[in-house]
C-alpha positions as CSV (number, residue, x, y, z in Angstrom):
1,X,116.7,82.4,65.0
2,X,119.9,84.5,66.0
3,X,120.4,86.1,69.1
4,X,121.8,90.2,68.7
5,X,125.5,90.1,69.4
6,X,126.3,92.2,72.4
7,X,128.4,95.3,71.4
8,X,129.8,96.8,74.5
9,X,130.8,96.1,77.5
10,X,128.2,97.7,79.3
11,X,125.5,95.9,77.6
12,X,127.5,92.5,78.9
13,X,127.6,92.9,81.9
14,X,123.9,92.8,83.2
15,X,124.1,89.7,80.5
16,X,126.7,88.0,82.4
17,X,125.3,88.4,85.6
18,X,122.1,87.4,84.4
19,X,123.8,84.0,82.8
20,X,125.1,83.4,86.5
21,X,121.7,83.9,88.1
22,X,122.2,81.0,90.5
23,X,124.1,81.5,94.1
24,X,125.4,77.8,93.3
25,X,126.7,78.9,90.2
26,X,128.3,82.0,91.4
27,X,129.8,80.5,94.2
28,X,131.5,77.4,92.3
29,X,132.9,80.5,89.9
30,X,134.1,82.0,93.5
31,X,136.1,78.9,94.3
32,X,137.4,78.3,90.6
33,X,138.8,82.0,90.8
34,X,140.2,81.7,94.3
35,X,141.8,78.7,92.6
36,X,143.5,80.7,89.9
37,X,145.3,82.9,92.3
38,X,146.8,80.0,94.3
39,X,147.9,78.7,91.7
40,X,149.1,81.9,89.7
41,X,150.7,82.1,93.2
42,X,152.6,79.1,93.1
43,X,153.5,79.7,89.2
44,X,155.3,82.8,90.1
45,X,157.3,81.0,92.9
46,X,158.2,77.8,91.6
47,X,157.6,77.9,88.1
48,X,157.1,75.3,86.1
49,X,153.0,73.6,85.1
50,X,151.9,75.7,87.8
51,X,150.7,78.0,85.1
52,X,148.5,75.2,83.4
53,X,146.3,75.1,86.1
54,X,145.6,78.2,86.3
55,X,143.1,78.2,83.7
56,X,141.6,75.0,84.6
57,X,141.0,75.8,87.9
58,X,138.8,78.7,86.4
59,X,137.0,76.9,84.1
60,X,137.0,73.7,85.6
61,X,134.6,75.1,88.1
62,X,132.9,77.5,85.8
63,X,131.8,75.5,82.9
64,X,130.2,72.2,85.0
65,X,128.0,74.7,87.4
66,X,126.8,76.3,83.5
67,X,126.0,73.2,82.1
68,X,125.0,71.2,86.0
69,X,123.8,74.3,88.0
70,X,122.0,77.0,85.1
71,X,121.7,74.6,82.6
72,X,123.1,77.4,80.0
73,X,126.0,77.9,77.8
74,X,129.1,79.6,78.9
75,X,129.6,83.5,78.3
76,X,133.5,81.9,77.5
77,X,132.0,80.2,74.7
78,X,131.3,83.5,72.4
79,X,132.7,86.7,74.6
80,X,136.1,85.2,75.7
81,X,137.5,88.3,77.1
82,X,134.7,90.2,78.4
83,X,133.9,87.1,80.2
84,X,137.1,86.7,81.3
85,X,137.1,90.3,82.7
86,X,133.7,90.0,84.3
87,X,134.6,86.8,86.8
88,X,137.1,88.5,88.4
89,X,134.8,91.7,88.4
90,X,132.2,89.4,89.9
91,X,134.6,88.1,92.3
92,X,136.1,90.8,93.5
93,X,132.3,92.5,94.0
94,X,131.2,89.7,96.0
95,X,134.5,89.5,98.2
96,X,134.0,93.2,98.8
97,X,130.2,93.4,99.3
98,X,128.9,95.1,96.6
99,X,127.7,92.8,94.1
100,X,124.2,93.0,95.2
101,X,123.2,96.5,93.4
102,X,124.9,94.9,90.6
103,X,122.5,91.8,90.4
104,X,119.7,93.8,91.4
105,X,120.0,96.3,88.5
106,X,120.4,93.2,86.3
107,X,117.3,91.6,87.7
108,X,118.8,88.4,89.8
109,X,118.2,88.2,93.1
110,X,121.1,88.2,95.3
């Protein structure tokens, strides 16, 4: 049995959120993502394999707390952009205070 593909954007979201029901898993995607602008950060000062780890700060915090925390398959995995887009939209909702409507309409718990 297939799952529908998602179509829009809009219809991801509440899908991502959903996939990151977890406040573990959220917050080990927080850390990841603070992790990417260090080291973006450092990239753009000294150059160099600073922009390798980028990425796996990202996803070497995101994927473990899928497959360790909610025991699902990253949203990476099939909607690579989208995804992409939607952890820094989660991060930047939580930093600010206003992801909890978000989760809410999605039906996590905050």
């Amino acid at each position: 049995m297939t799952a529908r593909a998602i179509t829009s954007y809009a219809a991801f979201w509440p899908h991502y959120l959903r996939e990151h029901a977890r406040a573990e898993t959220r917050a080990l995607h927080y850390a990841g993502t603070t992790l990417t602008f260090v080291f973006a950060a450092l990239a753009l000062m000294a150059g160099g394999w600073w922009w390798l780890a980028v990425p796996l700060a990202g996803y070497g915090f995101a994927w473990p707390a899928h497959f360790a925390v909610e025991r699902n398959r990253p949203a990476t995995f099939t909607y690579p952009l989208w995804s992409l887009i939607s952890d820094y939209r989660m991060f930047f909702l939580w930093i600010s205070g206003r992801l909890g409507p978000h989760l809410a309409r999605a039906g996590v718990a905050p």
